[in-house]
LOKESE-715443 format. One record per atom (N, C-alpha, C, O): x, y, z; residue in three letters. Coordinates in steps of 0.2 Angstrom, whole numbers, plus 5000, padded with zeros to 4 digits. Example, Ala and Ser with C-alpha at 12.3 -4.5 7.8 and 13.67 -1.06 7.14 Angstrom:
506649725039ALA/506249785039ALA/506649845039ALA/507149835042ALA/506449895035SER/506849955036SER/506450005039SER/506750065040SER/
This chain:
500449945000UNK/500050005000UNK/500450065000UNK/500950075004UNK/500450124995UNK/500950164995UNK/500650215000UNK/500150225003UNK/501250245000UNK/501150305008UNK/500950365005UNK/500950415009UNK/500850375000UNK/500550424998UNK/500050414991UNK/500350414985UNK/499550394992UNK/499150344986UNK/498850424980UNK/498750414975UNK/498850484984UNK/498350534981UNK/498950544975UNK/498750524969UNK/499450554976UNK/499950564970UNK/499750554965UNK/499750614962UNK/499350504962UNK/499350464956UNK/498750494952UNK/498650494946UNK/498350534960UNK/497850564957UNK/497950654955UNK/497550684950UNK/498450704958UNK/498650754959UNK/499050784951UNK/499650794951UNK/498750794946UNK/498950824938UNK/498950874937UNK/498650914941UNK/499250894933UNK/498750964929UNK/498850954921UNK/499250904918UNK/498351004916UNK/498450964911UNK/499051014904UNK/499351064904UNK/499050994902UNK/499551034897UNK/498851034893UNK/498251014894UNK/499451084888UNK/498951104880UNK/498651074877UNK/498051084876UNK/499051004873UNK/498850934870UNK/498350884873UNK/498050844870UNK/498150904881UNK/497450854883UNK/498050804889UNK/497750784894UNK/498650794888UNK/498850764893UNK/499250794900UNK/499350854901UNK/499250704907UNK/499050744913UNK/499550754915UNK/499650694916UNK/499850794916UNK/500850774921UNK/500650804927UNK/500350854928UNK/500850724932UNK/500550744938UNK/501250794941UNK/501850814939UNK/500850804947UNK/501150894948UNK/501650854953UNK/502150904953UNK/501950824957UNK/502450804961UNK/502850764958UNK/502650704957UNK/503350774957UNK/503850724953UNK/504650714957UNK/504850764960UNK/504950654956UNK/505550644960UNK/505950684956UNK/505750674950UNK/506450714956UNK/507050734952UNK/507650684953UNK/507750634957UNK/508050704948UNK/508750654949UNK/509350704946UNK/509150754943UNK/510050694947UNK/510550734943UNK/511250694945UNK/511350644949UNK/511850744941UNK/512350704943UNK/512450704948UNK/512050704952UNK/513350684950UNK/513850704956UNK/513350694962UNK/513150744965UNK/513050634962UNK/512950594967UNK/512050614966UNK/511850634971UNK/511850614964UNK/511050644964UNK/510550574959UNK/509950584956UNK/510950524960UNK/510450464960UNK/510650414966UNK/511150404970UNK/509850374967UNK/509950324970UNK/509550274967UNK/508950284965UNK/509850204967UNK/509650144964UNK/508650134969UNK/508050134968UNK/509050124974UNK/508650104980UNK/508050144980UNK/507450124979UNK/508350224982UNK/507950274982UNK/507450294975UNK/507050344975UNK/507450254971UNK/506950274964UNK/506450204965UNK/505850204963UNK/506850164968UNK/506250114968UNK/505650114972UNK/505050094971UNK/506150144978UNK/505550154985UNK/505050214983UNK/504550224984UNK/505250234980UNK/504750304980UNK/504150264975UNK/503550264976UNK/504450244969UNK/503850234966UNK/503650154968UNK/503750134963UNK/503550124970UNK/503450074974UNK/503150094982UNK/502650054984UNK/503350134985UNK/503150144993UNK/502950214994UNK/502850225000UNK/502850244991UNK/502850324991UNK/502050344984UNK/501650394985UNK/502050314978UNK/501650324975UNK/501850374971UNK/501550424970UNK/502550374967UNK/502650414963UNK/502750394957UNK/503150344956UNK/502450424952UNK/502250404946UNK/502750454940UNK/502850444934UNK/502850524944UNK/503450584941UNK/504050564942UNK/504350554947UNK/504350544936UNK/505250534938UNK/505550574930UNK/505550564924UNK/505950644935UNK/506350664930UNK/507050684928UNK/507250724932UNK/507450654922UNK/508050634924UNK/508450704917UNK/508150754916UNK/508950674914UNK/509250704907UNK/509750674908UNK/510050644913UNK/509950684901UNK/510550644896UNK/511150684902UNK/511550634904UNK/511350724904UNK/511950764906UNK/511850734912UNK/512350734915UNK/511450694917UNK/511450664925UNK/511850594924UNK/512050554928UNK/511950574916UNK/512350504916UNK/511850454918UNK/512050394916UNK/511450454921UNK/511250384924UNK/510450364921UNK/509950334924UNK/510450384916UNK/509750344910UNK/509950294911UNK/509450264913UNK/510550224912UNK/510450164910UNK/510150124917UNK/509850074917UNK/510550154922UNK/510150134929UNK/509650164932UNK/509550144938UNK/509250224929UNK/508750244931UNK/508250184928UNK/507750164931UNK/508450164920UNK/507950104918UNK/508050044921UNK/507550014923UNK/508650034923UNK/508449974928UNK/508049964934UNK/507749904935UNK/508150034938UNK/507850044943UNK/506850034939UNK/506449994941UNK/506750064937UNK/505750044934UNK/505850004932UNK/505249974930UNK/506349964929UNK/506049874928UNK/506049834934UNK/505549794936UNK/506449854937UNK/506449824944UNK/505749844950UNK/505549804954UNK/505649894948UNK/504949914953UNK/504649874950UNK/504449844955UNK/504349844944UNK/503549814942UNK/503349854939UNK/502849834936UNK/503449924938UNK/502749984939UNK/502649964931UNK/503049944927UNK/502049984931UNK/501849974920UNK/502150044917UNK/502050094920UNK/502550044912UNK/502850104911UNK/502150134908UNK/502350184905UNK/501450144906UNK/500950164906UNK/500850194910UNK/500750254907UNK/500950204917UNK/500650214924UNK/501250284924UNK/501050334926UNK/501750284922UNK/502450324923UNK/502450374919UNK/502150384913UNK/502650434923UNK/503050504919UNK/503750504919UNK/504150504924UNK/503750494913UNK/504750494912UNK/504850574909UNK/504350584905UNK/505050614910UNK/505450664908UNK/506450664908UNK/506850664912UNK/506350674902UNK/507050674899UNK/507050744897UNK/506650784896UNK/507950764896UNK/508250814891UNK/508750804889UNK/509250774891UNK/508650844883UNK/509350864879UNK/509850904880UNK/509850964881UNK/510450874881UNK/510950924882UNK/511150984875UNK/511050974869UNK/511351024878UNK/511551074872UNK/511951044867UNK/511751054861UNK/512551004869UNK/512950994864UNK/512850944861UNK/513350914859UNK/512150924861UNK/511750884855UNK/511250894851UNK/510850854849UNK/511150984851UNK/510851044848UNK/510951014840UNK/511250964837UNK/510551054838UNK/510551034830UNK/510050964829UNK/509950914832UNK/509650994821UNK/509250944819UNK/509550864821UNK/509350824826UNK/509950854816UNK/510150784817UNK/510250744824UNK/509850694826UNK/510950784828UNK/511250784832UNK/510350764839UNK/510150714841UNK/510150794839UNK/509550804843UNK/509050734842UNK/508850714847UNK/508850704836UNK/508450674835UNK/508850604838UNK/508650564842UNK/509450614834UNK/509950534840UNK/510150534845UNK/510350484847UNK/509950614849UNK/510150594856UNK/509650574857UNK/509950524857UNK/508950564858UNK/508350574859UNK/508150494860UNK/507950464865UNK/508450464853UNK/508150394852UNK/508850344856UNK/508750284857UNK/509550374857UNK/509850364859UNK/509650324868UNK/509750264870UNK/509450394871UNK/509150394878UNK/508750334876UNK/508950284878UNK/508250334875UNK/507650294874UNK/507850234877UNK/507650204881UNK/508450224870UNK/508850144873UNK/509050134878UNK/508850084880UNK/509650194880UNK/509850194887UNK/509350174892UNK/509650134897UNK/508650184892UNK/508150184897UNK/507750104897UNK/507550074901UNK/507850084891UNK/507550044890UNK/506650064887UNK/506250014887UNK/506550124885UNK/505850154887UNK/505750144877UNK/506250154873UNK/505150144875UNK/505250164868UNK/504750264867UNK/504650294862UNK/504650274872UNK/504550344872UNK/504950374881UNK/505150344885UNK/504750454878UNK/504650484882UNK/503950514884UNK/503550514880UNK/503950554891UNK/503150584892UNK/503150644892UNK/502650684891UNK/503850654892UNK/504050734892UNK/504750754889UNK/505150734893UNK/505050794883UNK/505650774882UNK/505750864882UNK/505250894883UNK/506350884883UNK/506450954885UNK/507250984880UNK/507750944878UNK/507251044880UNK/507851064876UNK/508151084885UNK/507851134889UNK/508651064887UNK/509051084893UNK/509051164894UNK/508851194899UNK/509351194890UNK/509751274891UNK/509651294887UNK/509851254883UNK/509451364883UNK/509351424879UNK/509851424877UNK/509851484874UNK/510451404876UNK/511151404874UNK/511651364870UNK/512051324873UNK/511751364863UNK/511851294862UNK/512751314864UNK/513051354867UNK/513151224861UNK/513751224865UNK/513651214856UNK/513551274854UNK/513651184852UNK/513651164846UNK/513651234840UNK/513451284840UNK/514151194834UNK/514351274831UNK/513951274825UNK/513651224825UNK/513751314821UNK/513251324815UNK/512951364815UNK/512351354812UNK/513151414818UNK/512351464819UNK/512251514825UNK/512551494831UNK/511851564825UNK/511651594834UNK/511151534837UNK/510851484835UNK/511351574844UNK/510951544848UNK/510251504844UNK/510051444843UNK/509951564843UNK/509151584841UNK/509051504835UNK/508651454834UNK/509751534830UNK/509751474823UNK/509651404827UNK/509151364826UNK/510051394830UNK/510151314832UNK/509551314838UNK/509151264837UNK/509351344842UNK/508751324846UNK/508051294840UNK/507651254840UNK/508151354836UNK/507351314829UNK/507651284825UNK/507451294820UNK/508251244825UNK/508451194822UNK/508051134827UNK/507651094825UNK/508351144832UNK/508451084837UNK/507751064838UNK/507551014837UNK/507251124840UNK/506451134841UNK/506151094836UNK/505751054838UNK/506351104830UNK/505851054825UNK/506250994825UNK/505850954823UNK/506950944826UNK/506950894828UNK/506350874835UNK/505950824838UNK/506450904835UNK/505950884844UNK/504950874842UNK/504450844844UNK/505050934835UNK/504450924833UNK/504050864831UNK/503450834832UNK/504650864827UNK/504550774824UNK/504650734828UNK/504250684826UNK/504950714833UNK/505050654838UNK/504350674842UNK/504450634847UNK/503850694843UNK/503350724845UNK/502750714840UNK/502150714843UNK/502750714834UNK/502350704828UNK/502450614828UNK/501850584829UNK/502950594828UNK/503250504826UNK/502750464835UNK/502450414835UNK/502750524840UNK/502650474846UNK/503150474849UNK/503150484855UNK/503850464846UNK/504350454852UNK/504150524858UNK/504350494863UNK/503950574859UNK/504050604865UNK/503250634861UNK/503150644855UNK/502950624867UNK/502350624871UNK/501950714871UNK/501450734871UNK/502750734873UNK/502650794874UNK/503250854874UNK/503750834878UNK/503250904871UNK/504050914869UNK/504150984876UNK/503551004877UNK/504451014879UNK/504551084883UNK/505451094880UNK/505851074875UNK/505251144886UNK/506051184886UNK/506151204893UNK/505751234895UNK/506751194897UNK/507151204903UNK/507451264902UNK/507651284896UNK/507551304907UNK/507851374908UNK/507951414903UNK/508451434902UNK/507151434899UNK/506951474894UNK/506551534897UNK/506051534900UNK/506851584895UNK/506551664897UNK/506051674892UNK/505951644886UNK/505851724894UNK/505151764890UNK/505551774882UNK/505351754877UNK/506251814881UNK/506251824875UNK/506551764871UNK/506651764865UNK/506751694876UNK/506851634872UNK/506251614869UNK/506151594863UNK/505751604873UNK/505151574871UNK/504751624866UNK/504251584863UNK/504851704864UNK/504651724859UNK/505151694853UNK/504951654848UNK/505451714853UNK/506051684847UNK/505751634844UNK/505751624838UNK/505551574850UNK/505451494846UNK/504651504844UNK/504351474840UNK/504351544849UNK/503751524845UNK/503551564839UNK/502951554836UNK/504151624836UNK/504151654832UNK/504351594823UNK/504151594818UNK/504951574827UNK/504951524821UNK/505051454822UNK/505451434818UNK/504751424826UNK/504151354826UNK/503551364826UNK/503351424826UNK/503151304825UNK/502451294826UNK/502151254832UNK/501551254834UNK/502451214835UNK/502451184839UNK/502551224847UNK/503051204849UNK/502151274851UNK/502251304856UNK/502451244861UNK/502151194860UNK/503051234868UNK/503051224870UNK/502651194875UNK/502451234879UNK/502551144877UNK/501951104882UNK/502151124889UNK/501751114893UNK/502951144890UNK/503351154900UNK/503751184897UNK/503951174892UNK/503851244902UNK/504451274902UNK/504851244910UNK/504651254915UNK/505351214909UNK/505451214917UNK/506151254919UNK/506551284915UNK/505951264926UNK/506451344929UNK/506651314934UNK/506351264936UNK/507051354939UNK/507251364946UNK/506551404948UNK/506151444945UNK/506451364955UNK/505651394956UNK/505751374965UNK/505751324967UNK/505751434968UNK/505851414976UNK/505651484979UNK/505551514974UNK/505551514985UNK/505451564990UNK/505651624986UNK/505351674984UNK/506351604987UNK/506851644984UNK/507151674977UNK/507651704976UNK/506651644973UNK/506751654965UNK/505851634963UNK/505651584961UNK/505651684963UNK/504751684958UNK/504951724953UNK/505151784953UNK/504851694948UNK/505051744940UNK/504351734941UNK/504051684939UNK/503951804943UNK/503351814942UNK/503151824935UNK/502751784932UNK/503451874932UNK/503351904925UNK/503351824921UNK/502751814920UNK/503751784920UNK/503751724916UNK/503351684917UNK/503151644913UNK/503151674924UNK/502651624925UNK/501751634922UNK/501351594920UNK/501751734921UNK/501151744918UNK/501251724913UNK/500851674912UNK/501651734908UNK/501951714901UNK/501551654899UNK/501051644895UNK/501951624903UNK/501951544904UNK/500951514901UNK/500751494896UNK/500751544909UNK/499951544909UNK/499751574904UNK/499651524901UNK/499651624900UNK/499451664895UNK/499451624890UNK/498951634886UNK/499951554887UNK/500251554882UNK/499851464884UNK/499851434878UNK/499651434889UNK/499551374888UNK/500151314890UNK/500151254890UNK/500851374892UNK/501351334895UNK/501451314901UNK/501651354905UNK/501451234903UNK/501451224908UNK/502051234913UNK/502551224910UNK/502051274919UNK/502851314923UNK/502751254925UNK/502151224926UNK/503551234928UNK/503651154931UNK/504251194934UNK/504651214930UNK/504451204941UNK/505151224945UNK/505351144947UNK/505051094949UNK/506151184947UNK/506251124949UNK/506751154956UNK/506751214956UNK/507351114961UNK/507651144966UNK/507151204972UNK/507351264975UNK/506551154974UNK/506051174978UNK/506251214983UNK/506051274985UNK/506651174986UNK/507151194992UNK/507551234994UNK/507751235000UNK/507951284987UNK/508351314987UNK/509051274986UNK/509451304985UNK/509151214986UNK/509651174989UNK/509751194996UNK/510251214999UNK/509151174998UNK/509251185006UNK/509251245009UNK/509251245015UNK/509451295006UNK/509751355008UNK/508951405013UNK/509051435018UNK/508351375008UNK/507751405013UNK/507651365020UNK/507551405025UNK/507651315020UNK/507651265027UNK/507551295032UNK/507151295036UNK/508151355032UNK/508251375040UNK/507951445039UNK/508151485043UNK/507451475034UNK/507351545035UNK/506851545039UNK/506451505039UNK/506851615044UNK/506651605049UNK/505751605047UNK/505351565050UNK/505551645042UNK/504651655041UNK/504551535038UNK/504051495039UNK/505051515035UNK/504651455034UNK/504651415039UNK/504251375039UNK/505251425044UNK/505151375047UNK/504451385054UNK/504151345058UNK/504551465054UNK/503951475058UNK/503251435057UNK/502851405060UNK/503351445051UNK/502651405047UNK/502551345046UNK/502051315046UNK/503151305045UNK/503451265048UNK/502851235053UNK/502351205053UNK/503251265060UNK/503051235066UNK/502251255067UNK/501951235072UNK/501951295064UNK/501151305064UNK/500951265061UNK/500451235063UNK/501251245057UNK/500751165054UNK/500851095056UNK/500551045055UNK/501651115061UNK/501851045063UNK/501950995057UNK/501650935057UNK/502451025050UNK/502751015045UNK/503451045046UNK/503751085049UNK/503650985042UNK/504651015040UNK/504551055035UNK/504151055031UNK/505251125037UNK/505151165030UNK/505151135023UNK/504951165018UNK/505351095023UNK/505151045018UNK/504951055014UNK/505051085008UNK/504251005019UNK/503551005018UNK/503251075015UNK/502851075010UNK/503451125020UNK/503151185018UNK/503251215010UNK/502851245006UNK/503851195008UNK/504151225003UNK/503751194996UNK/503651214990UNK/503751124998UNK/503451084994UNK/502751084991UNK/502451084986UNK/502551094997UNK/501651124997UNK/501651194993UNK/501451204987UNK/502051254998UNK/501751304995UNK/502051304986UNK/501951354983UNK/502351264984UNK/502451274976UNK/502051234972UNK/501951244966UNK/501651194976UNK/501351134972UNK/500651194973UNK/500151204968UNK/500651234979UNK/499951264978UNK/499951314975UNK/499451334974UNK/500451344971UNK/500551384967UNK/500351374959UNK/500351414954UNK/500251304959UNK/499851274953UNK/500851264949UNK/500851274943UNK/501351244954UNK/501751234947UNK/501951144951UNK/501951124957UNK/502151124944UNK/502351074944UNK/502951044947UNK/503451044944UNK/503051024953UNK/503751034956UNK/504150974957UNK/503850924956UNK/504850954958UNK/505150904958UNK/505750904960UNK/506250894956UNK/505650904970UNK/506150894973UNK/506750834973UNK/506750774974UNK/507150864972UNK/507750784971UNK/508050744978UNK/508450774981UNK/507850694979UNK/508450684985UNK/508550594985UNK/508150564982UNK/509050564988UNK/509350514987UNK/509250474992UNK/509350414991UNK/508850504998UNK/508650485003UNK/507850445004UNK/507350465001UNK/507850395007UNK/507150385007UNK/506750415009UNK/506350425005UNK/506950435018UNK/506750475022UNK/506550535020UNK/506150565022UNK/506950555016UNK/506750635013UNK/506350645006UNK/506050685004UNK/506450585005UNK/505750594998UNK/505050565001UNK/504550584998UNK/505050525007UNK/504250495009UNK/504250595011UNK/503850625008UNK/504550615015UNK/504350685018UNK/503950735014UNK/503450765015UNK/504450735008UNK/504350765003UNK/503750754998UNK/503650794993UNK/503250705000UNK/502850654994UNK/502150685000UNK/501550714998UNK/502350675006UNK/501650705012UNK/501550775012UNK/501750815016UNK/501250795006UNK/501150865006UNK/500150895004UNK/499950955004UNK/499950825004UNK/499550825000UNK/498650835005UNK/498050845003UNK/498850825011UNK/498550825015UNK/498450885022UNK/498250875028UNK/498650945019UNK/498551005022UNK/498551065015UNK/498751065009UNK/498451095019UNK/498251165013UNK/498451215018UNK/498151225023UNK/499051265015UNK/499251325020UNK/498751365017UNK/498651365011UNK/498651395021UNK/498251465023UNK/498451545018UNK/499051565018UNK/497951575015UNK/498151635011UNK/498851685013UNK/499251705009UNK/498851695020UNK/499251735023UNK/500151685023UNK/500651695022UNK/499851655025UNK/500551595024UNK/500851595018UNK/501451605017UNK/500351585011UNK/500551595006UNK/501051655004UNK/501551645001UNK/500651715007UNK/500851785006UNK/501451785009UNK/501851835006UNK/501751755013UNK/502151775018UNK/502851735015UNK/503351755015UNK/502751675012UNK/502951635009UNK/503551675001UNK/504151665000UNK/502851704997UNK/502851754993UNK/503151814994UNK/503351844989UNK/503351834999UNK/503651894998UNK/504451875001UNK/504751925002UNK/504751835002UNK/505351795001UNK/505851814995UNK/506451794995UNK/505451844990UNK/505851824984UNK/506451874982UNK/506251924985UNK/506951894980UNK/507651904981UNK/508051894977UNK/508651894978UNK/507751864972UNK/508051854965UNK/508751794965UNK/509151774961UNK/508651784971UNK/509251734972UNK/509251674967UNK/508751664964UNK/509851644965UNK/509751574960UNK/510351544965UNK/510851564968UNK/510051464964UNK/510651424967UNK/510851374962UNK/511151314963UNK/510751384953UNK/510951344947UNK/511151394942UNK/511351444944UNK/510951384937UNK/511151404932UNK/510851484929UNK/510251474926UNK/510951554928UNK/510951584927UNK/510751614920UNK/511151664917UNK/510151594916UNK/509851594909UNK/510051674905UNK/510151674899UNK/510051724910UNK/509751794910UNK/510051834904UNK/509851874900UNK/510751804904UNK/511151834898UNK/511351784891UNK/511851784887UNK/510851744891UNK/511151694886UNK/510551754880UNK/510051784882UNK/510751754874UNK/510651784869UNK/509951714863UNK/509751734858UNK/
């Protein structure tokens, strides 16, 4: 019996008609997987979100890890992405079905261009993201990905491509915590039919100890964690805390059973500070 059974039911829907449930596990490199840790969650936790990319290295044991659960890959949200310096038409369409194999999966549910940036030469930025964009199109047309986004994309990246693609992104995913609300982008987002997905709920830890979360914290008799986890999921974005631990992903999975209060929220909300604890999008061109 999973310990948090509501998960499976907790979605939102994108553009296309499908549902990507709003809590999902994260994974990444330099130690940000666990074999153990992917199984228990989806297995004893009820997690049905697991999102990884080609640059965390470990597609081949994250697929062993869900053959080993049982779970029906039907039942699963896989998200993947593409690293930069597999930008380009071609280059994009073989890393894509590349992964696949890696995974053992013959799709994805959600396939992502990683960074607004390419590493790859041929062209500006701008050229090579609608290169890479209509690879993505067609792997999305053919069925291989389900659903295509874009990771660490600002309001003028997402004009650009929707200026010259056809296919509007399905997710945008961002850095999204106390301390970093790109409000202006998240309306964007909303206006446009694109799903906001943050990822790094926690700040990498850095909010745990601030003094207004943990206050709240203790009024609900939750870990800031918890708090952190709730108020982004009640924010209506799609979030996916990473961690290696059991004990910290069942924590992170119990969110689903309280609702903070509007003031909470507010208080929550006004933390932001522009801080980032990853990668810095603001000046890629």
């Amino acid at each position: 019996m999973p310990l948090v059974p509501e998960l499976k039911h907790s979605t939102i829907p994108l553009s296309n008609g499908l549902q990507i449930p709003i809590l999902g596990l994260g994974t990444s490199h330099d130690g940000g997987y666990s074999h153990k840790a992917i199984v228990y969650a989806l297995n004893e936790c009820g997690v049905r979100h697991i999102d990884t990319a080609k640059r965390y290295g470990c597609e081949e044991d994250l697929g062993k890890a869900i053959k080993e659960s049982g779970q029906e890959r039907s039942e699963l949200w896989l998200t993947n992405k593409l690293w930069p310096g597999n930008y380009g038409y071609r280059a994009a369409k073989k890393a894509c079905l590349d992964s696949c194999s890696q995974m053992g999966v013959e799709y994805f549910d959600l396939y992502l261009m990683h960074w607004p940036e390419s590493l790859s030469h041929g062209g500006s930025n701008r050229e090579v993201r609608a290169e890479t964009w209509r690879a993505l199109e067609e792997l999305y047309t053919e069925g291989v990905c389900r659903s295509i986004g874009v990771s660490n994309f600002l309001i003028n990246h997402l004009e650009q491509l929707k200026e010259d693609c056809s296919v509007i992104p399905h997710v945008n995913q961002v850095e999204f915590h106390p301390y970093q609300q790109p409000t202006a982008l998240m309306e964007y987002c909303a206006e446009r039919g694109i799903v906001f997905e943050g990822y790094s709920p926690l700040a990498k830890g850095q909010v745990l100890s601030d003094p207004t979360v943990c206050h709240i914290a203790h009024k609900y008799r939750r870990t800031p964690a918890q708090i952190c986890v709730r108020w982004s999921i009640q924010n209506g974005v799609v979030t996916i805390p990473k961690s290696t631990k059991k004990n910290r992903i069942q924590e992170n999975c119990q969110v689903f059973d309280f609702q903070l209060e509007e003031t909470d929220m507010t208080a929550l909300g006004s933390l932001h500070d522009g801080r980032r604890v990853t990668w810095d999008p603001t000046n890629v061109k």
